[in-house]
N, C-alpha and C positions, 0 to 999 in steps of 0.2 A: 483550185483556189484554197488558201486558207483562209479559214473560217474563224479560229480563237486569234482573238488580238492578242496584242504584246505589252505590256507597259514595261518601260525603260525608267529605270531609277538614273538622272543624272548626280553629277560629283564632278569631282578635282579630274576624274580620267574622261571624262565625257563633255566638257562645256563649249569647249572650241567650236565654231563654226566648222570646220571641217568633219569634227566627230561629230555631231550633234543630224549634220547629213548624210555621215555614213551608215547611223542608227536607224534612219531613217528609211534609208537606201536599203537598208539588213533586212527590215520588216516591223521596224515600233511604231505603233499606231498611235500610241498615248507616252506622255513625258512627264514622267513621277519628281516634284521636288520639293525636296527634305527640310522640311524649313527649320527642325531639330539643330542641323548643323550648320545650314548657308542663312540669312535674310538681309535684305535693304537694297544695295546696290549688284550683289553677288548674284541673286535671284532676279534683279530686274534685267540683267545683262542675257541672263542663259533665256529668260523667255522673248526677250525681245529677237531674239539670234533663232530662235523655235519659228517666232509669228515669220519667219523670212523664208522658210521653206515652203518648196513648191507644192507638197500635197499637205491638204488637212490631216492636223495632229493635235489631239487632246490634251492638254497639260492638266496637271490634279497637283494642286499646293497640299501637300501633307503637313498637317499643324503637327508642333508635338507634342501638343496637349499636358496634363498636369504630373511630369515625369517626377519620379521618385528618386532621392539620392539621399543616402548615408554621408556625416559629415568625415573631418581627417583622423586618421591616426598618429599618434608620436610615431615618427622616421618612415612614417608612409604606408604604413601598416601593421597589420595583427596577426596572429596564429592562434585559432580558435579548436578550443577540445572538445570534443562531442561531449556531452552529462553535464558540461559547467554551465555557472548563470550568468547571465550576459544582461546588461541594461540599454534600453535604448530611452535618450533623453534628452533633454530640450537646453542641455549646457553647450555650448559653440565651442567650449574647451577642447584641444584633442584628442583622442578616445585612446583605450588599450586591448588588452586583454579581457575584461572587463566592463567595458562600456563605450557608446561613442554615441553623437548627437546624431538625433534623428529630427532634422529640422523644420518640419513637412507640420506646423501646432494639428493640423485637421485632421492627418494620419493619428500620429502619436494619440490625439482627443477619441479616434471613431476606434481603436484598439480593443480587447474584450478579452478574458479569460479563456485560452482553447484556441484561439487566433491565432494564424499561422505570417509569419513573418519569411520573406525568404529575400538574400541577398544574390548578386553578382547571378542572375540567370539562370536561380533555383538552386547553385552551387553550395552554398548554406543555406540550413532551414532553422529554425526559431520555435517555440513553441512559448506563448506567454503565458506566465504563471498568477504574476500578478499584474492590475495596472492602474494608470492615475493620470492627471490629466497631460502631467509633465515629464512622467516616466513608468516603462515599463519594464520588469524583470524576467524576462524568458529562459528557458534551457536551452544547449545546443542539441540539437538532433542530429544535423551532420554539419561538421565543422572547416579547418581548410584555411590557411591565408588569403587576408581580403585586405584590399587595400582600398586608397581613399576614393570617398565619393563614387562608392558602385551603385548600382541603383536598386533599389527593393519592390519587393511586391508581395501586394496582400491580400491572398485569392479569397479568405471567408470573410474580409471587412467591405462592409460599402462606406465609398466616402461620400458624404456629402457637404458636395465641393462645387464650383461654377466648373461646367465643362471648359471654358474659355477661360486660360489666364490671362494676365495680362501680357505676357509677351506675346500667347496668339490674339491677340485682338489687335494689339500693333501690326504682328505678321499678316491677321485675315484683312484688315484694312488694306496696306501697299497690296497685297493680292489682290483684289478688287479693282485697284484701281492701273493696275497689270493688266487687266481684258482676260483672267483665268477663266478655264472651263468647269473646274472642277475643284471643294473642297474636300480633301479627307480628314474625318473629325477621329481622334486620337481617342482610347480608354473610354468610350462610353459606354455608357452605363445601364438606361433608359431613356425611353421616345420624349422625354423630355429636353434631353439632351439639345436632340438634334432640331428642335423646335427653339429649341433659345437660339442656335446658330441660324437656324432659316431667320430669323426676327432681327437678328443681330444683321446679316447681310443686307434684307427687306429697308432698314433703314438707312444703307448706305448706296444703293444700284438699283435701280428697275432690271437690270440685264438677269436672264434667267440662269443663274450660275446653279450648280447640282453643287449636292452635300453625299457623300459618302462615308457612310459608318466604317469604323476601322472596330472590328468583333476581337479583343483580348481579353474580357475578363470573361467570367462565371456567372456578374450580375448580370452581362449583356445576356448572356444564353435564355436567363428566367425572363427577360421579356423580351426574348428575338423577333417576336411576330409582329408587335407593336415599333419594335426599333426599326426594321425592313419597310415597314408601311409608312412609318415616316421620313424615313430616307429615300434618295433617290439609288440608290444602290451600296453595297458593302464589300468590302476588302476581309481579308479572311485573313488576319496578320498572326500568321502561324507560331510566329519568335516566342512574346507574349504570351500566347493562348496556352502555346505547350507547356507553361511553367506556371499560370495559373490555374490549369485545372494538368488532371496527368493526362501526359503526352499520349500515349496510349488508345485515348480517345479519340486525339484531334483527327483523325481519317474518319470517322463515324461522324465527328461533329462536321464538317466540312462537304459530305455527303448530304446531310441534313437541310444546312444551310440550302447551298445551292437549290434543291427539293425546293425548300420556301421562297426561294427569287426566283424560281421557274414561276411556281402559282403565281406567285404575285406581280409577277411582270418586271423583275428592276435584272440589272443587271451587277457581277459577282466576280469579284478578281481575286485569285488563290495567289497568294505572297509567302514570300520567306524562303532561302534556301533553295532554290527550282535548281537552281545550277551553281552552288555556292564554290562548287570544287575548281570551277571556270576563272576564281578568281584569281590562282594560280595557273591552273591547267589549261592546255587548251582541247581538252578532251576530257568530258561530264565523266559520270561514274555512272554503270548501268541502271544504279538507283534512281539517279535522277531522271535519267531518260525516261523510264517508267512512270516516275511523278510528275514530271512534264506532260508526257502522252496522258495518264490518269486526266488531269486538268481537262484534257480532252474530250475524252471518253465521256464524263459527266456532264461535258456540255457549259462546262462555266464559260464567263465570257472571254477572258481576258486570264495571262500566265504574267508574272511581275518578276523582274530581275530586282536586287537590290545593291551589295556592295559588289556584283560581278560585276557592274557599268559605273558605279558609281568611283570604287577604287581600283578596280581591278586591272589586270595587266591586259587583259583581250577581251575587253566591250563588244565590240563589232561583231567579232567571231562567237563570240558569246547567245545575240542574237541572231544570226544565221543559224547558229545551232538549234536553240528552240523554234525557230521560225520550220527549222527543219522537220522537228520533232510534233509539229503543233497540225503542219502537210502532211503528213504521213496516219497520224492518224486522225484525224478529220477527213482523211478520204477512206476509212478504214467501213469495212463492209458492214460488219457486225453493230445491229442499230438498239442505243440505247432505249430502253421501253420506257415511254412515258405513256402517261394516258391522257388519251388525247379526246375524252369525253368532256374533260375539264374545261371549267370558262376562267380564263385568265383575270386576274382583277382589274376590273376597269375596260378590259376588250370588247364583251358584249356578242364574244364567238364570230366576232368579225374578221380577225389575224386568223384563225382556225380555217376560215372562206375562205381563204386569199391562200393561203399553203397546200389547203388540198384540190384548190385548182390547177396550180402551178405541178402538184403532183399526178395529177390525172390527165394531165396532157405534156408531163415531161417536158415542162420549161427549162429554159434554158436562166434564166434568171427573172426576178421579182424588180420592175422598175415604179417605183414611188416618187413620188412629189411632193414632198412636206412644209409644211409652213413650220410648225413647231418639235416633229421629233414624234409626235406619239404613235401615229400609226405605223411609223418604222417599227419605234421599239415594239408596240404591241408583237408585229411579223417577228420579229427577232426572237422574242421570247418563246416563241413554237418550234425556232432552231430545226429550219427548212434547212436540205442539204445543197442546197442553188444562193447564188450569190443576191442578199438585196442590196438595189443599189437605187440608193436615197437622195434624190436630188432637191437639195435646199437652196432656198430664198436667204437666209442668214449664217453667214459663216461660222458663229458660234453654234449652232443648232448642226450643222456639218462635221465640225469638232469633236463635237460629244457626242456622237454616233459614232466615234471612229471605237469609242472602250466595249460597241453592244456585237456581238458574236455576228458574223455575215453581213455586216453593214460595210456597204464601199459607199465612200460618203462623195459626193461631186458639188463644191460649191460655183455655183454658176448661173446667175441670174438671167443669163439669156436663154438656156436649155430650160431654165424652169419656168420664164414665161412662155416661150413657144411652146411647152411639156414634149418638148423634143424628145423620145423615149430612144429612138436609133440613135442620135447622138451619144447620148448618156451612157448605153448599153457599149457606141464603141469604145469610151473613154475607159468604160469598165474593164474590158478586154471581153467582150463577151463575144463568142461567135452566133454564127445562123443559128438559127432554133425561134423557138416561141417565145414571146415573154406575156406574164403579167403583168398589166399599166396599173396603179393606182394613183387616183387623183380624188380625194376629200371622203367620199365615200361611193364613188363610183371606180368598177373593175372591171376592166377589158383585158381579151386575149387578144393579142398580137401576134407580128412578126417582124425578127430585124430586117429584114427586106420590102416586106410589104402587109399592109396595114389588113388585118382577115373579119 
């Protein structure tokens, strides 16, 4: 069995009912969508076309949170010289050689002397000399034709900005009222953040929707402990990250992470580029393969495709491939070492009981009964090498276990009132063997055969 889930960026090559169940059929557990590029009727189409598939599947609205863009250039662009001075400022005029409007008043205002400004995905860099509240005068460091409306970043400014603009607050509202499972919250910052979004959803659903931190800047990194604690899990959005702090890092940073959503119990999906060469190809580059399997090895939960499924020429095959890659090593011998002294936050060394049961008598799988989701996830986050499979009373609570590593989620309200465990187990595919039963806080050893 595979163990690390999939999440599926859809798009323009993946929305069709037919593709959307081939993805499915491939191996994606969870359906990533972009609300950066699609929102209103486009998005309500592809989840309504999702909630029709026969197995549970996670869906995670990705806001695009407070993106940055540079305004135009006369004839559409510039050619910029390394050493010269360059303005960036609050005229809507078209920009040159020169200068061009940076129309962002909160950027342009949080800007500072020694601030680093960087254009088109760290391809220019900036260095401010001086600045004001309207304009600021920078050198080029590395220079390059840029044309209109590229988007910028600014890894040593903190802005303080509302995490939610107003186009996601229109976007996280229609999402809401979509029946989503999950939100991923864009460019945060601080545990604050994600506290105004939980408040922000609190007042519109009682339905327990997750909030997921999407980690690209530098600010996030200086309060990760606090940002994780308050989220229900984090996206590792590699694009970003690698251009506000050096790339270089980001395999240390990302090890890190994961480390802190083990402790802490949430769960962790590595994005960006997994199989980017797929988008053309129909055969990864051995690099990838390796960063796929890595995702593995470290035990994150979830592997994220992005323009491979969203644009790309071979979706499908796309995920057959990491689906491929994600089997192969999650049955891989060599056991990553954690310490398993630790008490999980929130477990209470309960999940810890239940895994090294099931290891001390070679279960065949972990069968739970959930009402809410927690005691799976706790089990999860111990990353047992046997399948749990989590049988929920509420289809969304079925859903959102589909993104946590070894959860096979079975929505089924007859199997969970009789706590049918042989049913579940056969729905799972699980053969003869033992299982552990949990139901509330009581654990029994079993058998698919007969009850021991």
């Amino acid at each position: 069995m595979r163990f690390t889930k999939i999440t599926a960026s859809i798009g323009p090559a993946t929305e069709s009912p037919q593709m959307l169940k081939a993805l499915a059929k491939a191996g994606a557990n969870a359906f990533r969508l972009n609300f950066s590029h699609d929102t209103g009727d486009s998005q309500g189409r592809r989840i309504k076309e999702i909630r029709r598939l026969a197995a549970p599947v996670a869906i995670i609205a990705d806001l695009q949170g407070p993106k940055h863009r540079i305004g135009d250039f006369l004839g559409g662009s510039a050619v910029l010289k390394k050493g010269a001075r360059f303005a960036f400022d609050d005229n809507p005029a078209p920009g040159g050689d020169t200068r061009v409007c940076l129309p962002d008043a909160a950027a342009l205002a949080a800007l500072r002397v020694g601030d680093v400004i960087l254009l088109n995905d760290g391809r220019q860099e900036f260095k401010v000399l001086r600045a004001a509240k309207t304009k600021v005068l920078t050198e080029i460091v590395r220079g390059g034709e840029v044309k209109d409306r590229r988007g910028f970043n600014l890894p040593n400014t903190e802005l303080h900005q509302p995490i939610l603009t107003d186009k996601d607050k229109k976007d996280l509202e229609f999402a809401i009222k979509q029946d989503i499972d999950y939100v991923a919250v864009s460019f945060v910052q601080r545990p604050k953040d994600i506290s105004d979004v939980r408040g922000f959803i609190a007042k519109r659903t009682s339905k327990p929707i997750k909030i997921i931190a999407k980690i690209e800047r530098p600010q996030a990194l200086a309060e990760i402990e606090g940002i994780i604690r308050a989220s229900d899990g984090i996206m590792i959005a590699r694009g970003d990250l690698a251009v506000e702090t050096p790339f270089y890092e980001v395999p240390a940073i990302s090890r890190r992470l994961i480390k802190i959503c083990r402790d802490m119990n949430k769960p962790i999906i590595m994005a960006t580029q997994m199989l980017s060469s797929m988008t053309e190809n129909e055969f990864p580059t051995r690099a990838e393969i390796s960063d796929v399997a890595t995702a593995a090895y470290l035990r994150a939960d979830s592997g994220m495709t992005s323009e491979e499924t969203t644009i790309g020429k071979h979706p499908v095959k796309t995920i057959e491939t990491m689906a491929a890659i994600l089997n192969h090593a999650d049955q891989d011998g060599i056991y990553n070492h954690y310490d398993w002294t630790k008490v999980l936050d929130g477990e209470n060394a309960w999940g810890k009981s239940v895994v090294s049961l099931a290891s001390l008598n070679n279960a065949a799988a972990i069968v739970i009964f959930t009402h809410g989701g927690t005691n799976a996830r706790n089990i999860s986050s111990r990353r047992p090498d046997i399948p749990i499979v989590a049988v929920c009373e509420k289809e969304i609570i079925g859903r959102q276990l589909c993104l946590y590593r070894g959860v096979v989620s079975i929505c089924d309200k007859a199997i969970f009132d009789k706590r049918d465990f042989k049913r579940a187990a056969a729905l799972a595919g699980i053969g003869a063997g033992y299982l552990v039963v949990v139901e509330n806080d009581s654990i029994t050893l079993a058998h698919t055969s007969t009850k021991s």
